[in-house]
BAMILO-665812 format. One line per field, with one value per residue (C-alpha): x, y, z; residue number from 1. Coordinates in steps of 0.25 Angstrom, whole numbers. Example, Ala and Ser with C-alpha at 12.3 -4.5 7.8 and 13.67 -1.06 7.14 Angstrom:
residues 2
c1	c(49 / 55)
c2	c(-18 / -4)
c3	c(31 / 29)
num	c(1 / 2)
end
This chain:
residues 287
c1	c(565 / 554 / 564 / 566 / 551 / 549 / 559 / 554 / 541 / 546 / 554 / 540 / 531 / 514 / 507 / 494 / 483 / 468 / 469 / 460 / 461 / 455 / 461 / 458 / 461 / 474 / 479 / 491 / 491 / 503 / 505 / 515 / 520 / 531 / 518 / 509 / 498 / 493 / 494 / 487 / 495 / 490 / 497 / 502 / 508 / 506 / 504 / 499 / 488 / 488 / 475 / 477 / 487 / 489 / 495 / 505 / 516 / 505 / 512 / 506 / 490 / 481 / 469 / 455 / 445 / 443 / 452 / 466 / 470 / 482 / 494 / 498 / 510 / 515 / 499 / 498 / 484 / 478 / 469 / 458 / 455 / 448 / 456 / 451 / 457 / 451 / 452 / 459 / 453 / 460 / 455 / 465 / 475 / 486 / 494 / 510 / 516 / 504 / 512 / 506 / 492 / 483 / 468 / 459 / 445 / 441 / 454 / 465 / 480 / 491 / 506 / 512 / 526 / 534 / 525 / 525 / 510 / 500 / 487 / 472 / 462 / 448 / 445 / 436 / 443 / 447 / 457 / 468 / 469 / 483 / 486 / 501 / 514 / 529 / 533 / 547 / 541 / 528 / 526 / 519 / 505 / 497 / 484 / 481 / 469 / 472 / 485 / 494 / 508 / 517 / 531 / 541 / 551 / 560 / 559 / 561 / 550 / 536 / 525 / 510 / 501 / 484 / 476 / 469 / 483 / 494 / 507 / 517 / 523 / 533 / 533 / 546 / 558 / 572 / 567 / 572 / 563 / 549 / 540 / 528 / 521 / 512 / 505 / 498 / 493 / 504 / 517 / 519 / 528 / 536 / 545 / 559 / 559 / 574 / 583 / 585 / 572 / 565 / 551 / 551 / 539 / 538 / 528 / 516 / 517 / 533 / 546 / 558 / 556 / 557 / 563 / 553 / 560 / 574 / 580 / 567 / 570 / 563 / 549 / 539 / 524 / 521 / 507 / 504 / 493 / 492 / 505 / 513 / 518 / 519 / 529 / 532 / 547 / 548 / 559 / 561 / 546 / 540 / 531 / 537 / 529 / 535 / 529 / 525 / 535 / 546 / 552 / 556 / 548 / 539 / 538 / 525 / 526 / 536 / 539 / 533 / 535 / 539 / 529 / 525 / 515 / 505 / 492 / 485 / 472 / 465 / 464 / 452 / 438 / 440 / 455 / 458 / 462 / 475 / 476 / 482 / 482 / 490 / 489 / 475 / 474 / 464 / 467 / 474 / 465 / 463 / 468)
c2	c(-201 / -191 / -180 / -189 / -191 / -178 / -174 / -185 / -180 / -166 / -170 / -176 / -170 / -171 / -174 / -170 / -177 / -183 / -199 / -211 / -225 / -238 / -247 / -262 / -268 / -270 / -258 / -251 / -236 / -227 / -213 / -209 / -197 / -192 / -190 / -187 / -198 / -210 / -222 / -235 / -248 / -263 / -271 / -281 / -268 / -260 / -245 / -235 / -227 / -213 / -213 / -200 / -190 / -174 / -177 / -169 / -181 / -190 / -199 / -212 / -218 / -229 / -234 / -239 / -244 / -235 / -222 / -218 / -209 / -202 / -193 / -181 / -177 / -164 / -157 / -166 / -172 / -183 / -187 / -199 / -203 / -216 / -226 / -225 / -210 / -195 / -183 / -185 / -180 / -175 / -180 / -175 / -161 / -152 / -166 / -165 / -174 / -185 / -197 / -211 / -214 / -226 / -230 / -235 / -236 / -223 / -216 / -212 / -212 / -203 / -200 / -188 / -188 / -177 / -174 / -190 / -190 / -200 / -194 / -200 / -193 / -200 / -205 / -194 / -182 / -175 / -170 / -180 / -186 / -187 / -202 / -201 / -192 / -191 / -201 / -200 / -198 / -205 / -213 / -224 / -229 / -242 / -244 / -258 / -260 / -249 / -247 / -237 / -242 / -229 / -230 / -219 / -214 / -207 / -217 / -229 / -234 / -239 / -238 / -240 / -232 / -234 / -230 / -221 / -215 / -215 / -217 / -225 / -238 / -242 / -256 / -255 / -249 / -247 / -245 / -236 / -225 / -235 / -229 / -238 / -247 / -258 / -269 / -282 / -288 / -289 / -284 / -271 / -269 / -256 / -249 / -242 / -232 / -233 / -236 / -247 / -248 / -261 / -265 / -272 / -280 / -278 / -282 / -273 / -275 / -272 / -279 / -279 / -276 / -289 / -285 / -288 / -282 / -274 / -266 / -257 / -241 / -231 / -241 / -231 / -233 / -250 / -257 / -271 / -280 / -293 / -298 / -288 / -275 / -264 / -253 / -241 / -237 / -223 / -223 / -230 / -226 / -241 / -250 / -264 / -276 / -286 / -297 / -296 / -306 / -300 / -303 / -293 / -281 / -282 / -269 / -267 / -252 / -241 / -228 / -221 / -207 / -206 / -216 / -217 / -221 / -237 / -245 / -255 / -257 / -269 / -280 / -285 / -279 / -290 / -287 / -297 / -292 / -288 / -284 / -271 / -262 / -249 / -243 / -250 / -262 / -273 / -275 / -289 / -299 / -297 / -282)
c3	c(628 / 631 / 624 / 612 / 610 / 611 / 600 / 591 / 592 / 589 / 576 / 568 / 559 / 559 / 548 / 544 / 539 / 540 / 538 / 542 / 544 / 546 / 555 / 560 / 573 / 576 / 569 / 573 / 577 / 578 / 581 / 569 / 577 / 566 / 557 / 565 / 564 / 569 / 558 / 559 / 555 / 554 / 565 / 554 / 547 / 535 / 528 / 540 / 540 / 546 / 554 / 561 / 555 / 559 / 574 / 581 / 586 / 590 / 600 / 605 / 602 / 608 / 601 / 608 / 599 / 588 / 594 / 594 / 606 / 604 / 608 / 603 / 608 / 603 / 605 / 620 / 615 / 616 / 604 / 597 / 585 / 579 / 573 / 560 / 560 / 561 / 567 / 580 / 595 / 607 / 621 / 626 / 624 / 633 / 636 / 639 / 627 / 626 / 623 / 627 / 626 / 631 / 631 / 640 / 640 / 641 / 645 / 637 / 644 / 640 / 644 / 643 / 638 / 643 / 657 / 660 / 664 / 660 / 659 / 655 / 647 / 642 / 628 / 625 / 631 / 642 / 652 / 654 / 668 / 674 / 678 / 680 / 681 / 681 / 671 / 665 / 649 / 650 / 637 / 631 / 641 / 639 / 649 / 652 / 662 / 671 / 671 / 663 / 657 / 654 / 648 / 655 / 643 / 652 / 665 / 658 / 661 / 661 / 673 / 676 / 681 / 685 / 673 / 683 / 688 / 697 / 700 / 690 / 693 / 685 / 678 / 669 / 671 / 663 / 650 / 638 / 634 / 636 / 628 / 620 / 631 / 628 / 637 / 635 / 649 / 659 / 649 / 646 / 634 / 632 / 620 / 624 / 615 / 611 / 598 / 601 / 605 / 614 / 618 / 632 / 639 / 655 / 663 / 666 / 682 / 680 / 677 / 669 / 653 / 644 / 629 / 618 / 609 / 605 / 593 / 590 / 585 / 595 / 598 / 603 / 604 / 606 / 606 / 609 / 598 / 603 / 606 / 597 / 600 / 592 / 591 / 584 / 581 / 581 / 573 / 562 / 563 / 563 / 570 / 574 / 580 / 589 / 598 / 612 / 615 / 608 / 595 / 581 / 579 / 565 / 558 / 558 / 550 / 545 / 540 / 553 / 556 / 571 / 576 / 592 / 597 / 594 / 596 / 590 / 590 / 593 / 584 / 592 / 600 / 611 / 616 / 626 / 641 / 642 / 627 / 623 / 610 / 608 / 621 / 626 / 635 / 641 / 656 / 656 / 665 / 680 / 678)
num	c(1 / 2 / 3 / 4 / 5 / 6 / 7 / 8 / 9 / 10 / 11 / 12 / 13 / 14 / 15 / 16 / 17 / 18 / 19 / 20 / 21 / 22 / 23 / 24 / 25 / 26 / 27 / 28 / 29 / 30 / 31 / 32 / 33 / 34 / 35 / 36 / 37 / 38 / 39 / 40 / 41 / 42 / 43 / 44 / 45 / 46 / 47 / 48 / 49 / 50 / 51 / 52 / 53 / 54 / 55 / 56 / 57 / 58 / 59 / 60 / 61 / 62 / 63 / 64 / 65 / 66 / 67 / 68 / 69 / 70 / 71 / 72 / 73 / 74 / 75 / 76 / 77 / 78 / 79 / 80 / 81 / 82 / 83 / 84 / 85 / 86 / 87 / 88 / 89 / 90 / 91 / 92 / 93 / 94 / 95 / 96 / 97 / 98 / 99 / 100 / 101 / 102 / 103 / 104 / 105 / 106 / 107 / 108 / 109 / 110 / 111 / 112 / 113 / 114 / 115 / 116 / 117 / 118 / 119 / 120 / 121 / 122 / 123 / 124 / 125 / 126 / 127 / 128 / 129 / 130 / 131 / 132 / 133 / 134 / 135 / 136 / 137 / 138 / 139 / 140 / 141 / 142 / 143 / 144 / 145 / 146 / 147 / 148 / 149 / 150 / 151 / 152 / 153 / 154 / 155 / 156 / 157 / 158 / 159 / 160 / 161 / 162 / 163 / 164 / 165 / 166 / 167 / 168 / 169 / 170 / 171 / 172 / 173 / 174 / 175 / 176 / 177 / 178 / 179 / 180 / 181 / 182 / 183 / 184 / 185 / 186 / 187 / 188 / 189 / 190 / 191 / 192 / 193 / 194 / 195 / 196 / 197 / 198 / 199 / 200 / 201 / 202 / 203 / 204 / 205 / 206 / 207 / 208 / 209 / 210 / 211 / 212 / 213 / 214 / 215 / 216 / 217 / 218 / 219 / 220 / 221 / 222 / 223 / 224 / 225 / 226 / 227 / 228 / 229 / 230 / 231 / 232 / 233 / 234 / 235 / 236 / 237 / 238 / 239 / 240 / 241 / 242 / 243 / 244 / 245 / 246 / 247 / 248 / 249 / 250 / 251 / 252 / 253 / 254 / 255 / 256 / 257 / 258 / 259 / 260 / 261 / 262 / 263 / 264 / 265 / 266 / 267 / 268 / 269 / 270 / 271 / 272 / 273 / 274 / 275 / 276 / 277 / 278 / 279 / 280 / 281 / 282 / 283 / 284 / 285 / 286 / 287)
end
């Protein structure tokens, strides 16, 4: 899966162009890789707007507050830039395949596709910190209190490790291609990057994969709003949302080029504990 990634993301094209936007809460961001831009999209669904263009194959993006952290897969930076669009900044540069990204607090944390590392780096710059290596294609990572949840493309797999570092422990197994990973207190939920495609929920102490939902094409990148998730589709190049508790995907937007990576911003400043948006958590109670 790793090799098909990388072939995808050798066969788009950048493009170039200053743009800004104005976003509300609850706006959808997505890292339009075949374009080269990251598009901001209501989560009820409508037109998007470019809100950072001129990326080479930005990969995956998390938002906190008014900043977007983002990979840049092909020049193996890590970049920000606020919401509301501008020139973006690197905080982070000479990574192998920068692929997923989460924030914390003050920390950002990043997978590195081919070299399977996981590696943090702060908000405002620095040398990254390596947390974690030897992962079979390390993919999507979600933070939730002070745990890290990573999908393993090649191993099939998706496992947890301290946000301070250490060795994985696996909490799914089994899986096709895992790649987008989201979490909402005690349940993880996971993409198989596949055609057909699934998105299964598992428990985030570990435990065999429940099907929420079947039939997608190529589900890449998933984040979690309330009690719906949503996914892009890299090809046919869509987003889709479907219900926590399963159900038919809605089409939320179409007509993307090659889109990975998702988050969503929150729709209120007093998330309760436990709530997640794009790749950002509250500890659930008792953590």
């Amino acid at each position: 899966m790793v090799a098909v990634l990388l072939l995808a993301l050798a066969s788009i094209l950048t493009i170039t162009g200053p743009v800004s936007a104005q976003p509300t809460p609850g706006t959808i961001y997505l890292a339009e890789t075949g374009a080269g831009q990251v598009l901001a999209l209501p989560a009820s669904g409508g037109t998007p707007t470019p809100v950072v263009t001129g990326l080479s194959y930005p990969a995956d993006l998390a938002v906190s507050g008014e900043t977007l952290y983002i990979t840049e897969i092909e020049t193996g930076r890590v970049l920000s830039v606020p919401v509301t669009g501008g020139t973006p900044t690197p905080i982070a540069t000479g990574l192998n395949l920068p692929y997923g990204i989460a924030v914390s607090g003050s920390t950002v944390y990043v997978t590195e596709l081919e070299t399977g590392r996981v590696v943090s780096v702060p908000t405002t710059g620095g040398t990254p910190t390596f947390l974690a290596t030897g992962l079979n294609g390390a993919g999507e990572i979600v933070v939730s209190g002070t745990t890290l949840y990573i999908s393993e493309l090649e191993g099939g797999r998706v496992v947890s490790v301290p946000t301070t570092g250490g060795i994985p422990t696996t909490v799914a197994t089994g899986l096709t291609n895992p790649l987008g990973v989201a979490v909402s207190g005690t349940t993880l939920y996971v993409t198989e990057a596949a055609n057909p495609g699934r998105v299964v929920s598992v428990p985030a102490t570990g435990g065999a994969p429940t099907v929420v939902a079947a039939g997608l094409t190529y589900p890449y990148g998933m984040t979690l709003s309330g009690s719906m998730l949503y996914i892009t589709e890299n090809s046919p190049g869509a987003v889709v949302s479907i219900p926590t508790t399963g159900g038919t995907p809605t089409t939320v937007a179409t007509g993307l080029n090659r889109p990975y990576g998702i988050a969503v911003q929150p729709t209120d400043d007093h998330p309760e504990p436990g709530q997640c948006w794009g790749s950002v958590c509250l500890p659930p109670l008792g953590s």
